[in-house]
KEGUTI-113925 format. One record per residue (C-alpha): x, y, z; residue in three letters; residue number from 0. Coordinates in Angstrom, 3 decimals, padded with zeros to 6 digits, always signed. Example, Ala and Ser with C-alpha at 12.3 -4.5 7.8 and 13.67 -1.06 7.14 Angstrom:
<rs>
- +012.300	-004.500	+007.800	ALA	0 .
- +013.670	-001.060	+007.140	SER	1 .
</rs>
This chain:
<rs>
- +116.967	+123.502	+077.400	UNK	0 .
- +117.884	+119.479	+077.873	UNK	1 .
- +114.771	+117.284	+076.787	UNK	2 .
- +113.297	+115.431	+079.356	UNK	3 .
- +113.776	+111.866	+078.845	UNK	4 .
- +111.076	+109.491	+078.369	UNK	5 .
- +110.024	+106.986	+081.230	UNK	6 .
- +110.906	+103.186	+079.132	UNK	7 .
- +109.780	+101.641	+082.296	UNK	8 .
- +106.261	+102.929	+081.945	UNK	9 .
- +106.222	+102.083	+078.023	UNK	10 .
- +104.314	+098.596	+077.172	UNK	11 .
- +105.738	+096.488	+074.990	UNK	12 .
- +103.383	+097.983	+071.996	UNK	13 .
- +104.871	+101.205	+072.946	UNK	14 .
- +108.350	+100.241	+073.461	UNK	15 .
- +108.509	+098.536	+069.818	UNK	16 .
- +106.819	+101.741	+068.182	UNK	17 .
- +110.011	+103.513	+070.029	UNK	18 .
- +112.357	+100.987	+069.015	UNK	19 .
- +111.650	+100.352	+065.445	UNK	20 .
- +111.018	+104.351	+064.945	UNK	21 .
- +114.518	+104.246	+065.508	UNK	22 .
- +115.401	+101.776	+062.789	UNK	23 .
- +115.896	+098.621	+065.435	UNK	24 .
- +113.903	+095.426	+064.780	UNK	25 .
- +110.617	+094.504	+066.922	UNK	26 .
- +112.736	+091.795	+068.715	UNK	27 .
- +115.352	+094.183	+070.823	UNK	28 .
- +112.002	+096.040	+072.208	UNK	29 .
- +111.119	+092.899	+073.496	UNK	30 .
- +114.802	+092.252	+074.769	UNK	31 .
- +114.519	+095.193	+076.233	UNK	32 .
- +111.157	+094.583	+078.201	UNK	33 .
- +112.355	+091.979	+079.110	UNK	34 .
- +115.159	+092.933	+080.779	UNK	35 .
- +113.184	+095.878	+082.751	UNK	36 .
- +110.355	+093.915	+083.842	UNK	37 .
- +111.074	+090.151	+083.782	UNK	38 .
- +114.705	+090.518	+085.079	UNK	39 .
- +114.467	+093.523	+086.699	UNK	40 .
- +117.770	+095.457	+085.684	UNK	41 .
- +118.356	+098.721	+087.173	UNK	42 .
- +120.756	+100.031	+084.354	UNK	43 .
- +121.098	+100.134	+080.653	UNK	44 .
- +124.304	+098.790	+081.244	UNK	45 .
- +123.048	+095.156	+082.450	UNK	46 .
- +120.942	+094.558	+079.439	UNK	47 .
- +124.305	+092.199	+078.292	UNK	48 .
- +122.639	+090.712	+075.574	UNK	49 .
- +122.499	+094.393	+074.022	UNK	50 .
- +125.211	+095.974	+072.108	UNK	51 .
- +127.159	+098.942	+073.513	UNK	52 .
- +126.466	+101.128	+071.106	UNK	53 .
- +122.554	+100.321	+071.901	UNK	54 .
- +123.201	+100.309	+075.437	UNK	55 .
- +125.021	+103.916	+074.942	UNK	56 .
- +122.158	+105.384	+072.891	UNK	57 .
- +119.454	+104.007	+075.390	UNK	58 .
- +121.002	+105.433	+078.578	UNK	59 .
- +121.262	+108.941	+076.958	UNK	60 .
- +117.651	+108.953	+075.534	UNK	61 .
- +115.562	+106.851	+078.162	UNK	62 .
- +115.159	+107.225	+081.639	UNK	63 .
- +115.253	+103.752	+083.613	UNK	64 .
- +113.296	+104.657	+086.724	UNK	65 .
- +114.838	+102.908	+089.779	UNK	66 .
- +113.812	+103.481	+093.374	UNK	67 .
- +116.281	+103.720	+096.407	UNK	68 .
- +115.962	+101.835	+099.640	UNK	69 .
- +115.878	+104.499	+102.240	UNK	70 .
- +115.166	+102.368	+105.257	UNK	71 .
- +113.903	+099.088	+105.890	UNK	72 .
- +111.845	+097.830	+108.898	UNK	73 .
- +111.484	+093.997	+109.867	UNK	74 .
- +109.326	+093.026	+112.462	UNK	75 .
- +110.189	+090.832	+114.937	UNK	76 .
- +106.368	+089.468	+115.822	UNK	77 .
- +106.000	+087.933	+111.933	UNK	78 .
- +108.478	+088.944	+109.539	UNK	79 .
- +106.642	+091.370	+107.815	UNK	80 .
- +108.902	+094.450	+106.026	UNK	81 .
- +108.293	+098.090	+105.915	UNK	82 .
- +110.300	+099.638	+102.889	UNK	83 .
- +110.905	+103.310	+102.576	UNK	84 .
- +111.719	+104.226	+099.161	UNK	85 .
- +113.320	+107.380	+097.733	UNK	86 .
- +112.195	+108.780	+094.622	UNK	87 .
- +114.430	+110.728	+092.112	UNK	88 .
- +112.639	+114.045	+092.867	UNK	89 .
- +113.597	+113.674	+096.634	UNK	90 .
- +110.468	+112.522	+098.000	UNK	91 .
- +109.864	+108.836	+099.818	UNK	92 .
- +106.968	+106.312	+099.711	UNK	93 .
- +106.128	+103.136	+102.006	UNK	94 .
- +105.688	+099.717	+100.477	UNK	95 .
- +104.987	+096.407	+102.706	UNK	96 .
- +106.117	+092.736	+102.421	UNK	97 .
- +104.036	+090.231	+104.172	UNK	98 .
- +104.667	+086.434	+104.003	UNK	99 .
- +101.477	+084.451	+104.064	UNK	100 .
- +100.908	+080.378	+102.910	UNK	101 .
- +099.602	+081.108	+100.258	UNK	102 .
- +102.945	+083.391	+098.792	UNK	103 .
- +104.041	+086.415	+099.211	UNK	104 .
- +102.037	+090.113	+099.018	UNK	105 .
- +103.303	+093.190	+098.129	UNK	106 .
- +101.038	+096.792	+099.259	UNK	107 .
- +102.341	+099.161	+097.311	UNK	108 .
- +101.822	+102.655	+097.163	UNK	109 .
- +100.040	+104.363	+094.333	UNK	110 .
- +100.693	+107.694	+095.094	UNK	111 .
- +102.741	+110.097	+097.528	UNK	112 .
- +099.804	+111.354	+100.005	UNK	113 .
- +096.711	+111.362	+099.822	UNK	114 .
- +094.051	+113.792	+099.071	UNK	115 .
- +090.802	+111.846	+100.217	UNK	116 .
- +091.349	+113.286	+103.774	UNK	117 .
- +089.990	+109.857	+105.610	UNK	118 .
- +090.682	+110.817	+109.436	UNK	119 .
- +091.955	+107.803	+110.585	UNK	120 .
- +094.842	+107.505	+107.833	UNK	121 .
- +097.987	+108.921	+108.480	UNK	122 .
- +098.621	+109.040	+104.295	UNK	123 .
- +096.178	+112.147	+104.041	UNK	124 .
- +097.497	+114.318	+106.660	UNK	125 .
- +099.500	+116.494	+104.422	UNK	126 .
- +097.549	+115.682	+101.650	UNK	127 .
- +098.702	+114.691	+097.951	UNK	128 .
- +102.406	+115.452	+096.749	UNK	129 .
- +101.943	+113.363	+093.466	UNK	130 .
- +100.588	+110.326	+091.888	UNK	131 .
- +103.024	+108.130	+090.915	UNK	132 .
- +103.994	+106.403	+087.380	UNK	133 .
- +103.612	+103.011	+086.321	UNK	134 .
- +107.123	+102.440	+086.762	UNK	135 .
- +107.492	+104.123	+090.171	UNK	136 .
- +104.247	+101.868	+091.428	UNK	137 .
- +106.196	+098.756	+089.848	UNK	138 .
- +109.717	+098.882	+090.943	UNK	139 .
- +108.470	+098.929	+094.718	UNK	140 .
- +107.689	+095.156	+093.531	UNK	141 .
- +111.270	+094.628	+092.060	UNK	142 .
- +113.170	+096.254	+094.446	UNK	143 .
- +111.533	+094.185	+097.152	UNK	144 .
- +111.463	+090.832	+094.919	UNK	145 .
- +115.742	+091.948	+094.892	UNK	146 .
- +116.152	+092.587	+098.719	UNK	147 .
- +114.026	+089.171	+100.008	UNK	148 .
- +114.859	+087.208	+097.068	UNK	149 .
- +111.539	+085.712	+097.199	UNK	150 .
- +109.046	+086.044	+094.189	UNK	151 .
- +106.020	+088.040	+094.668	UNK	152 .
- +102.723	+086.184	+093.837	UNK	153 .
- +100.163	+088.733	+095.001	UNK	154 .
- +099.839	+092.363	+095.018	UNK	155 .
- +097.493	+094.912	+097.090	UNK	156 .
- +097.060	+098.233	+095.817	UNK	157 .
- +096.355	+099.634	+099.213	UNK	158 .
- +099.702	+101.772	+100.355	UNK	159 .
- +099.496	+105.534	+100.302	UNK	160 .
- +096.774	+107.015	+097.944	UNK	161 .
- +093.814	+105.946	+096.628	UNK	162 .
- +094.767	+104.089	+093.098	UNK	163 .
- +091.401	+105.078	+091.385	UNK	164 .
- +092.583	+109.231	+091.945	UNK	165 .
- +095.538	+107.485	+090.019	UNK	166 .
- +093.632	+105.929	+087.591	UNK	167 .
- +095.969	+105.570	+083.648	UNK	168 .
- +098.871	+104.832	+085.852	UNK	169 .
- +097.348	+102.075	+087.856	UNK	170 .
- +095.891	+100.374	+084.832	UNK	171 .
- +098.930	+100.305	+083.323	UNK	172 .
- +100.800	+099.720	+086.312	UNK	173 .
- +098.593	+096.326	+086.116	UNK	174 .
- +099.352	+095.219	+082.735	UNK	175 .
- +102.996	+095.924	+083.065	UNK	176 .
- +103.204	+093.397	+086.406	UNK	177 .
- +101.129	+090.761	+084.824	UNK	178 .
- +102.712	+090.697	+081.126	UNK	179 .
- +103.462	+087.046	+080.444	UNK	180 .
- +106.935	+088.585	+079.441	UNK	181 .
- +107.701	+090.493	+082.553	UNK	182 .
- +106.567	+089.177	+085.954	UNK	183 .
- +103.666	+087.398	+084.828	UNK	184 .
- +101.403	+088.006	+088.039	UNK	185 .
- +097.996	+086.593	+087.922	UNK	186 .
- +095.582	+089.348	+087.880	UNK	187 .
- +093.452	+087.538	+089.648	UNK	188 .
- +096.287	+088.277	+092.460	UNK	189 .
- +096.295	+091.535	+091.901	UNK	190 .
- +093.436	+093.732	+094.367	UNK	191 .
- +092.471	+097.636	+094.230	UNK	192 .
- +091.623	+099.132	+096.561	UNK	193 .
- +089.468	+102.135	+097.068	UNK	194 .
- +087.552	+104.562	+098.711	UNK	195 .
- +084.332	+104.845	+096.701	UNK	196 .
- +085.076	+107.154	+093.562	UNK	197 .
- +081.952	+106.045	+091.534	UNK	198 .
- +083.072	+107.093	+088.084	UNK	199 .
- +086.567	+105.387	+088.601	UNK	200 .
- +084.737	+101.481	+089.227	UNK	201 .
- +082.714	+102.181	+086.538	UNK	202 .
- +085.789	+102.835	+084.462	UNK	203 .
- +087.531	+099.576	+086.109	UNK	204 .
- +084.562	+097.858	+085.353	UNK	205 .
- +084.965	+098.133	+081.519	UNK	206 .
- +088.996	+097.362	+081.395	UNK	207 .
- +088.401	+093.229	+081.198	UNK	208 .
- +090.585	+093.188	+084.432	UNK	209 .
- +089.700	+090.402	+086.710	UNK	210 .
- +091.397	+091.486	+089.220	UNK	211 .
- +089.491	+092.109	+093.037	UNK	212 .
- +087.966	+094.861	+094.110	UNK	213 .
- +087.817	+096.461	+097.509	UNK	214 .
- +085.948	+099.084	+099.254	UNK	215 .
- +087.214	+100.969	+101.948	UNK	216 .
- +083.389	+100.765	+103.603	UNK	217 .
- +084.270	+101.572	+107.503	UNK	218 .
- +080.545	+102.516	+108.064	UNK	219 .
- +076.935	+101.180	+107.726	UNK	220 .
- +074.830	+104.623	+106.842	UNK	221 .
- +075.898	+107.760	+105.215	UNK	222 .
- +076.237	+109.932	+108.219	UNK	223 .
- +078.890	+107.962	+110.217	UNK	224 .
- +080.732	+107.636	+107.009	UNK	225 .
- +080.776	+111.131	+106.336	UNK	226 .
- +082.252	+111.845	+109.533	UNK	227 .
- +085.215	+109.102	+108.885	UNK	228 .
- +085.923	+110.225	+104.820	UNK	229 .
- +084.834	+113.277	+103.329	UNK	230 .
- +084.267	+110.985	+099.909	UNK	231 .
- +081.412	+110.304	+101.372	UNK	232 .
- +080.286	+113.856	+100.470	UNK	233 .
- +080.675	+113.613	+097.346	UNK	234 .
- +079.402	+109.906	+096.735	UNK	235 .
- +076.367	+108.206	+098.847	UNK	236 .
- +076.154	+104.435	+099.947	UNK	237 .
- +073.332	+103.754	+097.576	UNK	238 .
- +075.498	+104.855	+094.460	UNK	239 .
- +078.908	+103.328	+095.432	UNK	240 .
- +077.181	+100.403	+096.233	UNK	241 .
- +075.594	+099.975	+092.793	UNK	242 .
- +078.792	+101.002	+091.004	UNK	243 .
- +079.945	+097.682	+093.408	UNK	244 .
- +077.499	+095.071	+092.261	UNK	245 .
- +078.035	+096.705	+088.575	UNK	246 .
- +081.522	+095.418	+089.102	UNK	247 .
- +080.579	+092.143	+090.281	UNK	248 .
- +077.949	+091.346	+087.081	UNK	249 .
- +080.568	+092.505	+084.796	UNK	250 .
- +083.552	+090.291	+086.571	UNK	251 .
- +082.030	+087.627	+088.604	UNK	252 .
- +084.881	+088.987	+091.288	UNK	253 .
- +083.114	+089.106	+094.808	UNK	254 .
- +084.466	+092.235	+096.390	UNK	255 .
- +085.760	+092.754	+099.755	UNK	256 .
- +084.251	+095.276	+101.784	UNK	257 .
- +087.151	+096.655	+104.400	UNK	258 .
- +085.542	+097.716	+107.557	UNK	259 .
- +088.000	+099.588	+109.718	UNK	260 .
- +086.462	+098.882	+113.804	UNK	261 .
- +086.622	+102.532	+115.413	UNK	262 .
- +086.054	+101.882	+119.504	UNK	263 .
- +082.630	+103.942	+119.886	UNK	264 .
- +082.652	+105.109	+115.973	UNK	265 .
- +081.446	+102.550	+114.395	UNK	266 .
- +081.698	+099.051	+116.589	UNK	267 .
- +078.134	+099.015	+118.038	UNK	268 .
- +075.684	+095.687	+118.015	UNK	269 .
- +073.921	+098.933	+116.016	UNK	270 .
- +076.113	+099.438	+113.184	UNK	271 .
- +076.962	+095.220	+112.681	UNK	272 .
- +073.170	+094.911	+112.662	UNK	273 .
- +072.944	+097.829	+109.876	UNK	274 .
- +076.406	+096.830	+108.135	UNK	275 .
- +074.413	+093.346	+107.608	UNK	276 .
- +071.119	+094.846	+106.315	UNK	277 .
- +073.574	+097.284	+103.505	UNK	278 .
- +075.358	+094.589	+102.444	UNK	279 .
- +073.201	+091.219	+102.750	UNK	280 .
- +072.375	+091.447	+098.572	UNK	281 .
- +076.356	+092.194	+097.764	UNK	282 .
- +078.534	+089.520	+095.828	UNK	283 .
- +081.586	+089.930	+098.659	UNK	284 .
- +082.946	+089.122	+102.213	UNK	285 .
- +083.940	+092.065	+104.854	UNK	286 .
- +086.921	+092.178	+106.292	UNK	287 .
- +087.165	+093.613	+109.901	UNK	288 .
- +090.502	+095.394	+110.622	UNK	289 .
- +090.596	+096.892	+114.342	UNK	290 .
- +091.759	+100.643	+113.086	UNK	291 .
- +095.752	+100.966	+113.514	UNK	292 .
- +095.995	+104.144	+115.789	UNK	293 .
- +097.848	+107.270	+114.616	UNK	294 .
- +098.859	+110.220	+116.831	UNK	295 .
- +097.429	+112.920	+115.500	UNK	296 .
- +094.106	+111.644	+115.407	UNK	297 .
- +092.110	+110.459	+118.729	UNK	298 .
- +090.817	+107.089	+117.557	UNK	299 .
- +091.397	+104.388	+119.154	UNK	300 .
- +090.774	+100.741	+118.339	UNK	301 .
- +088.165	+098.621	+119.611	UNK	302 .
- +088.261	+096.327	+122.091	UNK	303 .
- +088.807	+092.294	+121.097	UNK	304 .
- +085.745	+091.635	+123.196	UNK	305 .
- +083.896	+094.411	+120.431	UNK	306 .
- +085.548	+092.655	+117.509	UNK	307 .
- +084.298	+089.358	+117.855	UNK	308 .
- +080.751	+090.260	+119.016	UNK	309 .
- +080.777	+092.219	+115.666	UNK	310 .
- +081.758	+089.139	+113.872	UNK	311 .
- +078.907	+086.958	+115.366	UNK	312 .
- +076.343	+089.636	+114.263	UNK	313 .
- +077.450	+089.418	+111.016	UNK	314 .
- +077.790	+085.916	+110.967	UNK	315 .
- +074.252	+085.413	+112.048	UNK	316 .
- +073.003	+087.646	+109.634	UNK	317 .
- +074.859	+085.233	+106.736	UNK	318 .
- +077.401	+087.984	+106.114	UNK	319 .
- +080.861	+086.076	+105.521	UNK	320 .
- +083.160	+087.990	+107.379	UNK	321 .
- +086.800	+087.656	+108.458	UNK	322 .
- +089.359	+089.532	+111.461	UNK	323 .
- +092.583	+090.667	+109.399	UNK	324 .
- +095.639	+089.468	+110.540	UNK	325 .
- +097.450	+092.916	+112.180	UNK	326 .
- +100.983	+092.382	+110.343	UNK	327 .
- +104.179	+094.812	+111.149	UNK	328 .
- +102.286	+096.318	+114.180	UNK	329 .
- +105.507	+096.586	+115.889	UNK	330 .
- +106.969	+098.630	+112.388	UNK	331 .
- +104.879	+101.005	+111.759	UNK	332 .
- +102.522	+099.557	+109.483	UNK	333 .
- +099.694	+101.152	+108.671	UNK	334 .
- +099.541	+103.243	+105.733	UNK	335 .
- +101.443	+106.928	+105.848	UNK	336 .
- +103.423	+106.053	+109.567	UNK	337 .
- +107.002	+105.678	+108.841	UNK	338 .
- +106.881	+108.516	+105.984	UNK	339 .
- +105.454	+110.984	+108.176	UNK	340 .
- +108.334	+110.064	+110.482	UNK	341 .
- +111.001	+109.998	+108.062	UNK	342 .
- +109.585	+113.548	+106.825	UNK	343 .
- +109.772	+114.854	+110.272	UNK	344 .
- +113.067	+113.651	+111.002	UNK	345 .
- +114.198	+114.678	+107.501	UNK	346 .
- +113.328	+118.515	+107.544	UNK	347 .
- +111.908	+121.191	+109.164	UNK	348 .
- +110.464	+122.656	+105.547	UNK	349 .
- +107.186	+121.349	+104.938	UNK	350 .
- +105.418	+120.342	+101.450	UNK	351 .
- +102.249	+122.369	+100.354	UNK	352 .
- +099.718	+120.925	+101.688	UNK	353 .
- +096.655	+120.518	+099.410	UNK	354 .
- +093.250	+120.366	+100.548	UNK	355 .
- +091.084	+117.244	+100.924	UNK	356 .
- +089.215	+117.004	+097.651	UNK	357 .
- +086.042	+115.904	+099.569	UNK	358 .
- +085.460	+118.625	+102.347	UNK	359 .
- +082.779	+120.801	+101.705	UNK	360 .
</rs>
């Protein structure tokens, strides 16, 4: 039986010298080599020119160099914004998004294919979790992207398909591999995580000396409406995410963004703002109000602009900062999950095993 070959775009630099001089090479082709992967971005042995053949040869057959393909690519026409469908080498597709802003350009990348947190208003979870994906899968959606607009990416969002902390070795060393001063040298202060509320998982995050932001995919103001949005909220209460959250923020000094997805008659009440300012008026953070992005095969629908902006004032008054999120690639697709559940539909009539939400009682 052929042995598998190893992923060298998920090996650090520590890791890729112990490889390399195991072999009898000197420490400074492992850097070469790094280089090449994640500073230039080559997608093949064979453009590493400062390499010998030979090496080049001997890589190639005992390495892996994990490269995505570009199955489809949507550009919208209201501000620019690109939806990427990407292929993976074991035949199944992820979504990543470009978004040009002042400030540089973001990347949300996916962290894994599906979902298994089972929120109802997210079309990633509705045929629950595939896979997670590996550090290199999670970092050439950057490159391939970078490659296509030709643009450097200065900020990342770990907010695509999946919930990162489910993910949790990869992601960290999805981050370190993105902001090595000798690949792309991100800030990781540029770098945010997003999650649902696994308690255990921002603990962990808290102790990895990553400055990077956290946020909280909050979308309710008690424990009961929560429950009925994400079935995480089963497992872990307001109370205990919440500390887990200012944990984060002692340890850090990042303020965290609370995400607060507007669900018309859900969640959008003078009610909830009122108790979404009482929850959150001792947190280190700023919420950010995203009218939900609605998906067929749920009946949500998003609240009015008239609901949105009295929701602001409440918060306002209350001395919550608070912003609206821009909607970008509306007319693309471009919430989480929505063009790879259409490009699975389109794709095949089999279907992939669906697994259960991890949170449903």
């Amino acid at each position: 039986m052929m042995e598998e070959k190893r992923d060298i775009k998920s090996l650090s630099l520590e890791e890729l010298e112990e490889e390399l001089t195991g072999k009898g090479l000197k420490a400074f082709r492992a850097r070469q080599v790094f280089q090449w992967i994640h500073e230039k971005t080559a997608d093949s042995f064979e453009d590493m020119t400062n390499l010998s053949r030979d090496l080049r040869q001997q890589l190639s057959k005992e390495y892996d160099l994990v490269t995505l393909t570009t199955e489809d690519v949507r550009i919208s026409k209201i501000d620019g914004t690109r939806k990427y469908l990407f292929g993976l080498d074991d035949g199944h597709v992820i979504e990543s998004v470009w978004m040009k802003y002042k400030h540089g350009n973001s990347v949300c990348v996916s962290s894994q294919v599906g979902c298994r947190m089972g929120c109802r208003f997210c079309a990633s979870t509705l045929d629950g979790l595939v896979r997670s994906l590996r550090p290199s899968e999670m970092a050439d959606q950057i490159y391939q992207i970078q490659k296509d607009t030709g643009e450097r990416v200065s900020h990342v969002v770990v907010m695509g398909s999946g919930e990162p902390l489910d993910n949790y070795d990869n992601l960290v060393k999805f981050i370190r591999l993105i902001c090595h001063e000798k690949g792309q040298n991100i800030s990781q202060r540029n770098i945010t995580v997003s999650t649902c509320g696994i308690v255990p998982g921002i603990e962990r995050l808290t102790g990895e000396g990553l400055p990077v932001t956290l946020a909280l995919s909050l979308h309710a103001p008690n424990d009961q409406v929560r429950r009925e949005l994400m079935p995480v909220a089963n497992r872990y209460g307001l109370s205990e995410v919440l500390l887990a959250c200012r944990g984060y923020f002692l340890k850090t000094g990042r303020r965290l963004t609370f995400e607060y997805s507007l669900v018309k008659g859900v969640n959008d009440d003078l009610s909830h703002a009122r108790a979404l300012a009482k929850l959150l008026k001792d947190q280190q953070g700023h919420v950010n109000l995203i009218p939900v992005n609605p998906i067929k095969e749920r009946d949500y629908v998003q609240s009015g602009s008239k609901a949105v902006e009295e929701f602001k004032h409440c918060l306002e008054k209350s001395g919550i900062n608070v912003t609206v999120r821009r909607e970008m690639g509306r007319d693309i697709s471009g919430a989480c999950g929505q063009l790879r559940r259409r490009f699975m539909e389109a794709a095949t009539k089999g279907r992939i095993d669906e697994n259960e939400s991890l949170w449903d009682d």
